[in-house]
SEVEXSE-999347 format. One record per residue: residue number from 1; x, y, z of N, C-alpha, C in turn. Coordinates in nm, 4 decimals, padded with zeros to 6 digits. Each point is the difference from the previous one (the first is absolute). Last residue first. Example, Ala and Ser with C-alpha at 12.3 -4.5 7.8 and 13.67 -1.06 7.14 Angstrom:
<atoms>
+------+----------+----------+----------+----------+----------+----------+----------+----------+----------+
| resi |     n.xx |     n.yy |     n.zz |    ca.xx |    ca.yy |    ca.zz |     c.xx |     c.yy |     c.zz |
+------+----------+----------+----------+----------+----------+----------+----------+----------+----------+
|    2 |  01.2850 | -00.2250 |  00.7080 |  00.0820 |  00.1190 |  00.0060 | -00.0770 |  00.1090 |  00.0730 |
|    1 |  00.0290 | -00.5720 | -00.0070 | -00.0890 |  00.1190 |  00.0000 |  00.0900 |  00.1200 |  00.0000 |
+------+----------+----------+----------+----------+----------+----------+----------+----------+----------+
</atoms>
This chain:
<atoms>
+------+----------+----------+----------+----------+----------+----------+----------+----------+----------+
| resi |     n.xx |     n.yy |     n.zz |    ca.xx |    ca.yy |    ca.zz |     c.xx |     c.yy |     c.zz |
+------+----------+----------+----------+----------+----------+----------+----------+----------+----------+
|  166 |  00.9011 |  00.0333 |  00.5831 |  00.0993 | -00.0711 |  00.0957 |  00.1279 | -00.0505 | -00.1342 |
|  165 | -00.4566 |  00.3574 | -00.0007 |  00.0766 | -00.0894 | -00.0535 |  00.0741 | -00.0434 |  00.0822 |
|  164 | -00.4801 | -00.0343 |  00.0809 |  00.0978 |  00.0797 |  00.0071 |  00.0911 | -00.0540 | -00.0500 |
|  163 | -00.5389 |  00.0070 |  00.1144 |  00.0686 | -00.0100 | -00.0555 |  00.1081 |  00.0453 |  00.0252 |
|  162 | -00.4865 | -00.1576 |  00.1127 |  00.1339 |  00.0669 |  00.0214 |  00.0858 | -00.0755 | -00.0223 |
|  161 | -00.5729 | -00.0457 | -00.0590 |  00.0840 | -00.0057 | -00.0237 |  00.1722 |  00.0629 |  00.0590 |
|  160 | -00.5622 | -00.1769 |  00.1452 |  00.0945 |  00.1476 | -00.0695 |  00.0977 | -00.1007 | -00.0374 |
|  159 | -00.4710 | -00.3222 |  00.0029 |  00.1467 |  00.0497 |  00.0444 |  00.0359 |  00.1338 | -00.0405 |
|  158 | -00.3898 | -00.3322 | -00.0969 | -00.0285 |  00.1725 |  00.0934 |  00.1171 |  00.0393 |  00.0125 |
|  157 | -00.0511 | -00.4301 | -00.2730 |  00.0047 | -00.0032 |  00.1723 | -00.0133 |  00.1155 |  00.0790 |
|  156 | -00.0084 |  00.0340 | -00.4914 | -00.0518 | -00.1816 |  00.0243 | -00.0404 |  00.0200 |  00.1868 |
|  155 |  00.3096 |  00.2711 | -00.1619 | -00.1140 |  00.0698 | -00.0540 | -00.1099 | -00.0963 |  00.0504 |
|  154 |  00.4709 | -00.1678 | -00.0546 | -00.0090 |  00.1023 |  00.1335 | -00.1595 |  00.0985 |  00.0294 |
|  153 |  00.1112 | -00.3069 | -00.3741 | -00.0302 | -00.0754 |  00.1316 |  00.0284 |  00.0905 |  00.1003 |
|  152 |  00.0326 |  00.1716 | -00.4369 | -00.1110 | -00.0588 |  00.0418 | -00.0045 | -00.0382 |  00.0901 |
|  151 |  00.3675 |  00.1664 | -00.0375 | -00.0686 |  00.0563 |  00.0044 | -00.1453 | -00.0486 | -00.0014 |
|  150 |  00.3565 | -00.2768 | -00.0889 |  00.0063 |  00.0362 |  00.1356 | -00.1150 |  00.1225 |  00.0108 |
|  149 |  00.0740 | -00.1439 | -00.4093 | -00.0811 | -00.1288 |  00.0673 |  00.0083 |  00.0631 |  00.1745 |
|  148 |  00.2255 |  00.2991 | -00.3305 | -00.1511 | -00.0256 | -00.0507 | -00.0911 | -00.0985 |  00.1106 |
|  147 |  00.4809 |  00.0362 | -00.0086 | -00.1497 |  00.1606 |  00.0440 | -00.0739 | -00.0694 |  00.0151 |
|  146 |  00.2825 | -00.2782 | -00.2406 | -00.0132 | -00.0585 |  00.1697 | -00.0869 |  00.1615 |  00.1065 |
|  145 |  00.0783 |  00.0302 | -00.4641 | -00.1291 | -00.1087 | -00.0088 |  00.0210 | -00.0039 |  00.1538 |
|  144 |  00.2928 |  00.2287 | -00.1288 | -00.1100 |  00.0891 | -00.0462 | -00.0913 | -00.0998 |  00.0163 |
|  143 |  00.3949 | -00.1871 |  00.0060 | -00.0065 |  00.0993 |  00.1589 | -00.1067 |  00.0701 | -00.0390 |
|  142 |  00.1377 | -00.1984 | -00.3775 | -00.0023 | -00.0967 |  00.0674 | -00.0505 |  00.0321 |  00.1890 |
|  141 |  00.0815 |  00.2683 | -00.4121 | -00.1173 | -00.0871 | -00.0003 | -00.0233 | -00.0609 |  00.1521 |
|  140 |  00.4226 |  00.1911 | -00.0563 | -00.0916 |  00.0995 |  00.0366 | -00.1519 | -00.0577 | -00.0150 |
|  139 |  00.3285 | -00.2959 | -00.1706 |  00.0252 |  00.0353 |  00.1354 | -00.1259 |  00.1007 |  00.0732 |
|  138 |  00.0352 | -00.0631 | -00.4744 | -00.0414 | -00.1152 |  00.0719 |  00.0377 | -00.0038 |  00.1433 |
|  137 |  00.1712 |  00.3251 | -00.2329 | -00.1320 |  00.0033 | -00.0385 | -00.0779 | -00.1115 |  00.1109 |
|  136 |  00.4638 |  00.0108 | -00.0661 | -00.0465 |  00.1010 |  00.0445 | -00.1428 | -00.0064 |  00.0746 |
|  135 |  00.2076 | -00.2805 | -00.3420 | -00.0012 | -00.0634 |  00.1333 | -00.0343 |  00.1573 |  00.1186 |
|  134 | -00.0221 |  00.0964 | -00.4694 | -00.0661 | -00.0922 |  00.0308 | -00.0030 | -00.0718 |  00.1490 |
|  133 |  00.1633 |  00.4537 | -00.2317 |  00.0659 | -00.0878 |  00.0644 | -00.1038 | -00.0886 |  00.0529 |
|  132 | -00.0088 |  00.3933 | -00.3028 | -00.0034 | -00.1822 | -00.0348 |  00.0444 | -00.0640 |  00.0955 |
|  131 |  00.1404 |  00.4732 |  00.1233 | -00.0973 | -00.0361 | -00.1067 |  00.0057 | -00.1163 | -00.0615 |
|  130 |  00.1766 |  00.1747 |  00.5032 |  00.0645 |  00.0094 | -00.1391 | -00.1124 | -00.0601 | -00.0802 |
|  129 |  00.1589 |  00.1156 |  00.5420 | -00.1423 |  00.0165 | -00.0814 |  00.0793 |  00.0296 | -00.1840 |
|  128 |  00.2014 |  00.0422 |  00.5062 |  00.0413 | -00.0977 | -00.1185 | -00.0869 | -00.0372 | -00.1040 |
|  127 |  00.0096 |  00.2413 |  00.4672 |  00.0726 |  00.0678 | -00.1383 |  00.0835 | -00.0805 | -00.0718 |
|  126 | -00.3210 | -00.1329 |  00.3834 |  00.1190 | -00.0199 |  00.0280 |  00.0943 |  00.0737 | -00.1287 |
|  125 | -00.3592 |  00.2266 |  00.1691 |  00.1342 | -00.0552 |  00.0562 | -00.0777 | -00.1472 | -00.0362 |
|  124 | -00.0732 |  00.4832 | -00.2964 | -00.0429 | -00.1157 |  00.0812 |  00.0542 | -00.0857 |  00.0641 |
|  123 |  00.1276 |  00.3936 | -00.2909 | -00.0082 |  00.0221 |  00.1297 | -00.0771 | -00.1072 |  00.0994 |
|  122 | -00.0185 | -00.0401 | -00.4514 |  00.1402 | -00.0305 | -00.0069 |  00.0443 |  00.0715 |  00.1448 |
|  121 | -00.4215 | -00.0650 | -00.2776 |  00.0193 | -00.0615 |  00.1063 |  00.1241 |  00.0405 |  00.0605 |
|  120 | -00.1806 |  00.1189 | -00.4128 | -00.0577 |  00.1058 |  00.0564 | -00.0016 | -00.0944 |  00.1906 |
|  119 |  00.1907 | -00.2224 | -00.3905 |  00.0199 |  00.1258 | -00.0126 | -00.0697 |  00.1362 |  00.0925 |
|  118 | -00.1948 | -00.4811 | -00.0528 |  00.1627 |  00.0116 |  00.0910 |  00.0764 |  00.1316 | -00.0136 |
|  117 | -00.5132 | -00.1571 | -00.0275 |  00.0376 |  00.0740 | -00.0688 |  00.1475 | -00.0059 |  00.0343 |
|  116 | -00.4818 | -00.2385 |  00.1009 |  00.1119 | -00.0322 |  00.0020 |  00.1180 |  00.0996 | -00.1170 |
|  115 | -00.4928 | -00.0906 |  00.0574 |  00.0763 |  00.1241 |  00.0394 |  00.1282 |  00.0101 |  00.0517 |
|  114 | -00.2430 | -00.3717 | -00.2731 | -00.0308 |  00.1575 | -00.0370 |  00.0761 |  00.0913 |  00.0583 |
|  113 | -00.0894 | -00.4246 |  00.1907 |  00.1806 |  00.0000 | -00.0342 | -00.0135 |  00.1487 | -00.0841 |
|  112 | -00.4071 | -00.0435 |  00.2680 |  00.1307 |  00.0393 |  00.0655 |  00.0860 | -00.0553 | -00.0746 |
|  111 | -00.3734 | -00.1155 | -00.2536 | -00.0101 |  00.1312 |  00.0326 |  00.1289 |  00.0795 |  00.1065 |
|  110 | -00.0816 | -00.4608 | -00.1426 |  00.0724 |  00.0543 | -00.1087 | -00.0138 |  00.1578 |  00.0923 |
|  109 | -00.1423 | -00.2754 |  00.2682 |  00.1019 | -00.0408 | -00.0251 |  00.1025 |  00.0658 | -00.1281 |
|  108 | -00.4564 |  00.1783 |  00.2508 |  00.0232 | -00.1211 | -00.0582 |  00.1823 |  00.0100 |  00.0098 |
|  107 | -00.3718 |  00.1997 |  00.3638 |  00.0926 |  00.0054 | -00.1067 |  00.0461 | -00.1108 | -00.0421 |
|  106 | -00.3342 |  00.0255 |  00.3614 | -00.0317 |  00.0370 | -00.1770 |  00.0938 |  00.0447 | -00.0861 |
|  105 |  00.1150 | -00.1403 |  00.4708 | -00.0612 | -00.1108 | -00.0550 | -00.0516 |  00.0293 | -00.1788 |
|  104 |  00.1460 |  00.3552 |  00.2978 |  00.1506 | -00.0797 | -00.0620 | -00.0597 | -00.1260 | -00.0638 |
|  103 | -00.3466 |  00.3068 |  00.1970 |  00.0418 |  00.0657 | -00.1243 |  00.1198 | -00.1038 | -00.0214 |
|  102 | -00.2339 | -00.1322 |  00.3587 | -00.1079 | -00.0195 | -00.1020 |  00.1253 |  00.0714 | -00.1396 |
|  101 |  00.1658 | -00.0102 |  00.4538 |  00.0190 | -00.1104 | -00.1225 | -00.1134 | -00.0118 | -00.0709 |
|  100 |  00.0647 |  00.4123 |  00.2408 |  00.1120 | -00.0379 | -00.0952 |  00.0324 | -00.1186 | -00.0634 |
|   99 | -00.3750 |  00.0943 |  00.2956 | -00.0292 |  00.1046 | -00.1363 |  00.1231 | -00.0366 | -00.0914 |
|   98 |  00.0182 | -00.1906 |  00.4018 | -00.1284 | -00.0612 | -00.0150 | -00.0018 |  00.0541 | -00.1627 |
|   97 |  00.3302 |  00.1895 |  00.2929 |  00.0386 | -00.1245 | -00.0727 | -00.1539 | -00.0750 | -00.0734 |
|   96 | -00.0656 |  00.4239 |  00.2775 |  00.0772 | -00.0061 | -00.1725 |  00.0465 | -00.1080 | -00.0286 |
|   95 | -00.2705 | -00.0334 |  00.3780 | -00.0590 |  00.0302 | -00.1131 |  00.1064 |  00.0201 | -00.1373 |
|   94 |  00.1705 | -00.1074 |  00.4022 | -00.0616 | -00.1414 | -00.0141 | -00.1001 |  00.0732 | -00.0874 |
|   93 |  00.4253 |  00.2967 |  00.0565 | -00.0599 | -00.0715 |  00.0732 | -00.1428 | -00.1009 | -00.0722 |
|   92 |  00.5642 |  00.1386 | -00.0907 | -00.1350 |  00.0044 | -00.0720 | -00.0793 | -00.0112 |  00.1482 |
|   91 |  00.5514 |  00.1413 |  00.0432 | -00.1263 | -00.0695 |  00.0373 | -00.0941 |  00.0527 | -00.0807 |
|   90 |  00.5792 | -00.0091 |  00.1814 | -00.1086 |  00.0803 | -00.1149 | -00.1417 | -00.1066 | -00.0019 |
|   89 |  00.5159 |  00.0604 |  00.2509 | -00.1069 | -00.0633 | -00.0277 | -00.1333 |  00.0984 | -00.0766 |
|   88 |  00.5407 |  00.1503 | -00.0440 | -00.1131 | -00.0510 |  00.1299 | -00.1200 | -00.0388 | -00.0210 |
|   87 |  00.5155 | -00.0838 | -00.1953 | -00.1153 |  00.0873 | -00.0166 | -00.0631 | -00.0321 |  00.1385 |
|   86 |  00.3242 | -00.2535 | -00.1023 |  00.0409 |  00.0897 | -00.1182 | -00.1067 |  00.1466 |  00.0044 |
|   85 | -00.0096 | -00.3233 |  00.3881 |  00.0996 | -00.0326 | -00.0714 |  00.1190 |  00.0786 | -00.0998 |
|   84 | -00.3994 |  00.1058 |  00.2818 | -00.0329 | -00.1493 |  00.0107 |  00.1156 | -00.0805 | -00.1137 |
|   83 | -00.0700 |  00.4765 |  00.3579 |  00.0372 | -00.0604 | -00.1042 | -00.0210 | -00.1240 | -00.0222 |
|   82 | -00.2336 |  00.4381 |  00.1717 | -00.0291 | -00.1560 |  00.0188 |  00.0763 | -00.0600 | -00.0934 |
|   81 | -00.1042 |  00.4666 |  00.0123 |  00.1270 | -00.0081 |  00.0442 |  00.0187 | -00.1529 |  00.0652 |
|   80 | -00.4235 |  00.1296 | -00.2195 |  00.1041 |  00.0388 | -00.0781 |  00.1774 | -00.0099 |  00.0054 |
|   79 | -00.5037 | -00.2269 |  00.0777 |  00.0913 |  00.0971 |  00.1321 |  00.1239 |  00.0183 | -00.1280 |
|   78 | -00.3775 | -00.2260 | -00.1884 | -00.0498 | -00.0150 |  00.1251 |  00.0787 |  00.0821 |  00.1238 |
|   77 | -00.0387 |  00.1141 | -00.5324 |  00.0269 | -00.0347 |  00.0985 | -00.0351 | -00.0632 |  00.1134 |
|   76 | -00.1315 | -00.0053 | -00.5025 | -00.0904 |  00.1361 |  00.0595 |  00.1457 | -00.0732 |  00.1248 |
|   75 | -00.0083 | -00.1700 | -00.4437 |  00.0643 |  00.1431 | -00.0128 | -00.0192 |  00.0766 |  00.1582 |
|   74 |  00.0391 | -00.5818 | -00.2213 | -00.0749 |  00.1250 |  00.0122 |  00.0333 |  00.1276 |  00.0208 |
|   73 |  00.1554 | -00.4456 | -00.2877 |  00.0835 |  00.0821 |  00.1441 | -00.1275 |  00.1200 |  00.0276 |
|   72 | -00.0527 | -00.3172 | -00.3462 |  00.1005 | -00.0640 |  00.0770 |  00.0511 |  00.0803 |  00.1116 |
|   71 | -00.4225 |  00.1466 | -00.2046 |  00.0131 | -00.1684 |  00.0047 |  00.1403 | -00.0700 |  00.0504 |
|   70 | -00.1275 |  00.5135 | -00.1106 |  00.0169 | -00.0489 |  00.1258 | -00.0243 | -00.1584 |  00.0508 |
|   69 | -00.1415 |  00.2302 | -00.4283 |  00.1402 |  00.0268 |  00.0053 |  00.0503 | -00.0424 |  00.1422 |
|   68 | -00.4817 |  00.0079 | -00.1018 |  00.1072 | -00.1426 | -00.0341 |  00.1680 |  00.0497 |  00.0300 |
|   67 | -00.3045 |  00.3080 |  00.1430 |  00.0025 | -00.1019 |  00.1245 |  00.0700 | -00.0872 | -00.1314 |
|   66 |  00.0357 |  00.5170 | -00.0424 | -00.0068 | -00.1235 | -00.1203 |  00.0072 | -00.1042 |  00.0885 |
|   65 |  00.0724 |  00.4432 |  00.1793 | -00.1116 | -00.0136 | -00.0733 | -00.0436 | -00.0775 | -00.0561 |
|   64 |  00.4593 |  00.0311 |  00.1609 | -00.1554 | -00.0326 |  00.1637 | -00.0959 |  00.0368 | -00.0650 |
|   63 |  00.4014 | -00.2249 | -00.2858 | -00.0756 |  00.1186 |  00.0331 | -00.1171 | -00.0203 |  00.1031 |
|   62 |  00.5168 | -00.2447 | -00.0122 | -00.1025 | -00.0038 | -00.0278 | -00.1259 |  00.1211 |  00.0036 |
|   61 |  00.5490 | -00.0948 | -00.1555 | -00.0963 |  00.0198 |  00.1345 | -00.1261 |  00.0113 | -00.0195 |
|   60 |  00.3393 | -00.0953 | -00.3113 | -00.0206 | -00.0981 |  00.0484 | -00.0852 | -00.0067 |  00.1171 |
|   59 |  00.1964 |  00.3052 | -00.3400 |  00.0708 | -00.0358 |  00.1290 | -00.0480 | -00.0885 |  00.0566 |
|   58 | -00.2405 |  00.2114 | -00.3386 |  00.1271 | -00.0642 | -00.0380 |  00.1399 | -00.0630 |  00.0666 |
|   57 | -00.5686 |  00.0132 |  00.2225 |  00.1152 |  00.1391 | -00.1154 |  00.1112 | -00.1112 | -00.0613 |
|   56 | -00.4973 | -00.2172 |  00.0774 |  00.0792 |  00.0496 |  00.0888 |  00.0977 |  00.0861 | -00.1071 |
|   55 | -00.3117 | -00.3311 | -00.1066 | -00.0702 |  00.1145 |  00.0074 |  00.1006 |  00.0981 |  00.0785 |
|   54 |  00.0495 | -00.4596 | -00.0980 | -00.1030 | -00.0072 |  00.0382 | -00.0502 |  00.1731 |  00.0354 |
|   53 |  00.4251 | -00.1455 | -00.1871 | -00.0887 | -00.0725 | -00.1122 | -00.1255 |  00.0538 |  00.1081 |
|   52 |  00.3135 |  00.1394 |  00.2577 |  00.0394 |  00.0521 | -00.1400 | -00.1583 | -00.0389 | -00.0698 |
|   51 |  00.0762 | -00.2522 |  00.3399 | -00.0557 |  00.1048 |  00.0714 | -00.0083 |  00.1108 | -00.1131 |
|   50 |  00.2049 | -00.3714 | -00.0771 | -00.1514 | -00.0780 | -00.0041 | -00.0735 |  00.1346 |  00.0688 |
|   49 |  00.5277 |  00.0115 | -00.0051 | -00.0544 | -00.0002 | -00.1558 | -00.2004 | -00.0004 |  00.0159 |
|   48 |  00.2275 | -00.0124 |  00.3738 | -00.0098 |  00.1490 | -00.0362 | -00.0041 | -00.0587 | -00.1880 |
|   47 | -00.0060 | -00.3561 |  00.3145 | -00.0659 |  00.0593 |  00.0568 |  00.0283 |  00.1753 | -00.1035 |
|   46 |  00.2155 | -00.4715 | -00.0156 | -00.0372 |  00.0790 | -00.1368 | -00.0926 |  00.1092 |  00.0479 |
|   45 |  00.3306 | -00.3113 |  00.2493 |  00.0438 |  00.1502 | -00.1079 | -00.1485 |  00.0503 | -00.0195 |
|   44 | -00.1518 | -00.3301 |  00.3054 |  00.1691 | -00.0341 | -00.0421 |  00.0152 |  00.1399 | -00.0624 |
|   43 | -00.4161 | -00.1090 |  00.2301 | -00.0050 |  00.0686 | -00.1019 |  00.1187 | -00.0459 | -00.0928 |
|   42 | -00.2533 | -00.2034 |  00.4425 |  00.1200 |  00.0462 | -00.0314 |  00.0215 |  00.0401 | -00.1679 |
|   41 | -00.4256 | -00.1375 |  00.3755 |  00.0395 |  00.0143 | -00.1044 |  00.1559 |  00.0877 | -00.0133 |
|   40 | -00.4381 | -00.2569 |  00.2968 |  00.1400 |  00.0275 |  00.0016 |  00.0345 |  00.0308 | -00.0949 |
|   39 | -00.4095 | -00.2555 |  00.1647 |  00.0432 |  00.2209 |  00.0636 |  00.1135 |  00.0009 | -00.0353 |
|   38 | -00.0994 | -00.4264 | -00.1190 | -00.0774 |  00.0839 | -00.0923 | -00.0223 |  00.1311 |  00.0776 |
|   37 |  00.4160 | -00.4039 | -00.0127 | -00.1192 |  00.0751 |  00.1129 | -00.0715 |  00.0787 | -00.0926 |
|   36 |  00.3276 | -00.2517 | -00.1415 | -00.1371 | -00.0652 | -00.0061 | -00.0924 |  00.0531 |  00.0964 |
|   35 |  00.4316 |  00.1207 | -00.1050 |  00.0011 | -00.0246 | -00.1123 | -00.1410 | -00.0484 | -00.0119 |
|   34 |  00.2040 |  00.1121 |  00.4024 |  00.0100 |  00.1230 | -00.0696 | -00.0726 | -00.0688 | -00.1160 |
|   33 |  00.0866 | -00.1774 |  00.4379 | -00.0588 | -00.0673 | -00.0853 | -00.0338 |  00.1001 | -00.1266 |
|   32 |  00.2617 |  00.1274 |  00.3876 |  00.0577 | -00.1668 | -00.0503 | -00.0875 | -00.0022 | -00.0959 |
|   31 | -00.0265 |  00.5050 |  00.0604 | -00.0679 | -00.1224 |  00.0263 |  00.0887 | -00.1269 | -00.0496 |
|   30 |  00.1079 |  00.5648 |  00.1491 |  00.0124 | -00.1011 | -00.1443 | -00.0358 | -00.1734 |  00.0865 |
|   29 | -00.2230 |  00.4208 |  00.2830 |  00.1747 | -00.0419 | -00.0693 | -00.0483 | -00.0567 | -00.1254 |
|   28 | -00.2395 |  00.3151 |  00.3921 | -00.0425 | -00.0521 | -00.1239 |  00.1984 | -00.0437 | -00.0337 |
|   27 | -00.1030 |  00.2075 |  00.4449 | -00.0768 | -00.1343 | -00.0275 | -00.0145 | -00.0670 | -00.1330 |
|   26 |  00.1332 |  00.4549 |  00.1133 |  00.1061 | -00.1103 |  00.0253 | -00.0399 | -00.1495 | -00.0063 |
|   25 | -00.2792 |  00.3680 | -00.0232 |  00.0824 | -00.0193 | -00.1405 |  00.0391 | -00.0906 | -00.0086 |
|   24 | -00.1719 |  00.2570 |  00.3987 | -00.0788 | -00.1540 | -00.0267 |  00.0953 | -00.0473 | -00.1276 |
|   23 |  00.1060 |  00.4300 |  00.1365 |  00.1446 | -00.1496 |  00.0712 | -00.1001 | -00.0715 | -00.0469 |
|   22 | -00.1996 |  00.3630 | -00.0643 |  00.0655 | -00.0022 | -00.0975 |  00.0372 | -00.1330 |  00.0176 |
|   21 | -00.4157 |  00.1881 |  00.1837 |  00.0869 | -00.0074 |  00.0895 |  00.1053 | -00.0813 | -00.1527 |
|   20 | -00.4177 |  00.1875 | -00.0914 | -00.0040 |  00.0565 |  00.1223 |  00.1847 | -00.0398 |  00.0743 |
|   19 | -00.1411 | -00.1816 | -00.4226 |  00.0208 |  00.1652 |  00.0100 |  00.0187 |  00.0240 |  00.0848 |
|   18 | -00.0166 | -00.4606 | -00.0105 |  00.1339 |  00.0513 | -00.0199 | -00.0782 |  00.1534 | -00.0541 |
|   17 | -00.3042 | -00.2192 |  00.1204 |  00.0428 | -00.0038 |  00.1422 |  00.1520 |  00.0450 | -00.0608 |
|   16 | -00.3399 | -00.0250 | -00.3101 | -00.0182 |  00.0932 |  00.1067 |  00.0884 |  00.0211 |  00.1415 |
|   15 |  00.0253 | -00.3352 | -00.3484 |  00.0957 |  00.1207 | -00.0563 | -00.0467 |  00.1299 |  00.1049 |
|   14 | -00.1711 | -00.4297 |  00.1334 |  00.1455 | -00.0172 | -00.0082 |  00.0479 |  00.1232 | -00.0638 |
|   13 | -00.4492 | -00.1017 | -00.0304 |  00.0212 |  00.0599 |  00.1465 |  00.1661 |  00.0456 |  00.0020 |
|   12 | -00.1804 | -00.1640 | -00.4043 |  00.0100 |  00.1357 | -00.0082 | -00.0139 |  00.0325 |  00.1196 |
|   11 |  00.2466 | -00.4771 | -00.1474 | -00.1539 |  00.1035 |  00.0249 |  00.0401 |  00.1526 |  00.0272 |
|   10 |  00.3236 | -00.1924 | -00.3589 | -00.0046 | -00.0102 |  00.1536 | -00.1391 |  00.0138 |  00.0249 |
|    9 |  00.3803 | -00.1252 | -00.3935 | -00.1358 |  00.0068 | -00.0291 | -00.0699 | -00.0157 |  00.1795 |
|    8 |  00.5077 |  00.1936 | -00.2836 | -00.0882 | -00.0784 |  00.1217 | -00.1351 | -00.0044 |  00.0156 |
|    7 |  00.4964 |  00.0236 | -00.3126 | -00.1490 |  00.0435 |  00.0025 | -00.0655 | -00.0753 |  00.1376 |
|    6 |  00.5251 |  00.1988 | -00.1737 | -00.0941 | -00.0977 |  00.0384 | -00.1184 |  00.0177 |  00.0582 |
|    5 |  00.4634 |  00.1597 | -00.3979 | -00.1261 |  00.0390 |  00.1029 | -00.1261 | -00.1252 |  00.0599 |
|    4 |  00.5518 |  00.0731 | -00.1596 | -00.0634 | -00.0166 | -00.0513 | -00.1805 |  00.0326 |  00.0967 |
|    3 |  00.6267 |  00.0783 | -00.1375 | -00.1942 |  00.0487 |  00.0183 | -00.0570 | -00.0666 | -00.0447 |
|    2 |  00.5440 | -00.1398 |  00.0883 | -00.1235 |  00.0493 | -00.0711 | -00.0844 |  00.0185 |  00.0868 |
|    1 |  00.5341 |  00.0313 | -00.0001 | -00.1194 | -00.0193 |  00.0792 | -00.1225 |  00.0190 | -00.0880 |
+------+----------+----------+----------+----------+----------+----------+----------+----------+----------+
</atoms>
């Protein structure tokens, strides 16, 4: 079974209405149009390497002091005992995503493969993180840019964010 984590770019009435009442959750799925919806984002694996590279522990969890480290999976709950799969939903609201894609937009490209360390990954799921691995690389690029663009456009539009792994 894999992990992977899915992003939701929501108004910020919508995350008000899933604090107050959890079941709203139920309303957020995986989109027919996943690949071209721009509230939608599916991470595939690489969500705890990009959380790692983005400021997060060696585990892949993200720091509630560090908003980039919370680009693929945020840290704060919306209900804790709210399962949404693998986890329970987790939420930016429509200022920290605002703040979090100004900072994922100013990182360069060389600067997150920099922190790309696999030795200090090896509690990261999917625990397969190995050195030179080019197609690696280019993968994790590759979902670091789709941040990048979803975050702007969630910023773009006032949107929170939630998150979870499934």
């Amino acid at each position: 079974m894999s992990m992977f984590t899915m992003l939701h770019g929501v108004p910020s009435e919508f995350l008000e209405a899933c604090l107050a009442d959890s079941s709203r959750l139920d309303e957020l799925s995986y989109p027919d149009d996943a690949e071209n919806n721009p509230d939608f984002l599916d991470t595939d694996k690489t969500w705890g390497a990009l959380t790692f590279m983005l400021g997060g522990d060696d585990t892949g969890v993200p720091d509630d002091e560090v908003l980039l480290s919370q680009a693929a999976l945020g840290s704060e709950a919306i209900d804790e005992e709210y399962d949404m799969g693998m986890s329970p939903a987790f939420y930016l609201t429509a200022e920290q995503v605002a703040q979090l894609a100004k900072e994922i937009t100013a990182l360069s490209d060389d600067e997150l493969l920099s922190r790309y360390q696999p030795s200090e990954m090896e509690d990261i799921y999917p625990c397969e993180w190995q050195e030179d691995d080019e197609e690696t690389l280019e993968w994790l690029l590759q979902y670091f840019h789709a941040l990048q663009k979803f975050y702007a456009e969630q910023a773009r539009k006032g949107h929170a964010v939630i998150s979870y792994i499934a």
